[in-house]
N, C-alpha and C positions, 0 to 999 in steps of 0.2 A: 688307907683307902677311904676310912667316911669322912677325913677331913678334905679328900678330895671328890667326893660326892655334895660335901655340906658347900663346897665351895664353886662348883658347878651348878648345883640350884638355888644359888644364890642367897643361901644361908651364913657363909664365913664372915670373911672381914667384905667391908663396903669399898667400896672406891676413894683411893685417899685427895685428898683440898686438891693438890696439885693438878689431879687427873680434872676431877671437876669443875675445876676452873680454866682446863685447855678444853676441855668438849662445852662449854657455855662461850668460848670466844670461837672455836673452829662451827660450831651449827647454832649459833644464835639467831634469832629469830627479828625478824625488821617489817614493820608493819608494812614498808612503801618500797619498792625498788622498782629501779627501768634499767634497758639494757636496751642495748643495738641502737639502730638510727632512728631518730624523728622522723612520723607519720608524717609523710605532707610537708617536706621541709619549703621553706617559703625564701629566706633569704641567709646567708654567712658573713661574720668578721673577725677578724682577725688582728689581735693586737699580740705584735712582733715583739715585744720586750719584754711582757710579759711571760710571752710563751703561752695565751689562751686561744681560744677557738669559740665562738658562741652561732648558734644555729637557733632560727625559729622558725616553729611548725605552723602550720595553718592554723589549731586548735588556740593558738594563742602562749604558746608554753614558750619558755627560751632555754635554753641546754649554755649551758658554759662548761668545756670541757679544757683539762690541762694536760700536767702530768699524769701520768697511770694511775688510777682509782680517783681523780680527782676530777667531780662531776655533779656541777651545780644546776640548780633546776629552778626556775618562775613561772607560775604562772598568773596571766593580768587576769585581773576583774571581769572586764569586760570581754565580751565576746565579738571580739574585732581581729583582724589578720593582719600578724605585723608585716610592714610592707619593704623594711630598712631595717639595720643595724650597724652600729658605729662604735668602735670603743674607744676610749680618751683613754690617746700609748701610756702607757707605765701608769696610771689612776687606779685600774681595775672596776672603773667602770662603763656601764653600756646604755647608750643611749638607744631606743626602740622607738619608731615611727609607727604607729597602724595604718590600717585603711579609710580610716576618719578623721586623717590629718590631728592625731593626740601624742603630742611627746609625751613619754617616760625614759627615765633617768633611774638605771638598775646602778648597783654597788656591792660588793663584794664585803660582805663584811664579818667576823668570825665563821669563816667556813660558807657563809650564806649567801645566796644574792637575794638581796632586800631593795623594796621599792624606796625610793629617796624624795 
């Protein structure tokens, strides 16, 4: 019985690597996340070979969504509304017009979309 009291108030043995290191991947901690749909979405495209989806919000952000869990995010400098998107099939990248007539050219690059 006191080795199952010492083990109850957490006096026994500690939690072994194993366990520790499935509760640091199952509640780990992420400074940034989003979820659900873009506030204010403004325009969609859609590139078929892919298999991607890009959406942009008023705020200026661009969303590239794929497969399940795969969910890339930019957002431009400026505070302008993109007014267009375009993606160049099979490249993985995304061409974005604003409302001040300014191409940018998004690219998909280690996981990222990076300005080009």
């Amino acid at each position: 019985a006191p080795n199952m009291l010492k083990f109850i108030w957490g006096k026994g043995q500690g939690p072994t690597a194993e366990r520790v290191r499935i509760q640091k991947q199952l509640f780990g901690f992420s400074r940034e996340s989003n979820h659900g749909f873009p506030y204010k979405p403004t325009c969609l495209a859609i590139d078929e070979e892919l298999k991607l989806i890009g959406l942009a919000a008023k705020s200026g952000k661009v969303f590239v969504y794929g497969r399940p869990g795969v969910e890339l995010q930019y957002e431009l400098q400026e505070e302008s509304v993109i007014t267009k998107l375009v993606f160049i099939p099979g490249q993985g990248r995304l061409l974005c017009v604003t409302s001040d007539n300014k191409l940018h050219l998004l690219e998909i690059q280690d996981s990222r979309l990076t300005l080009v």
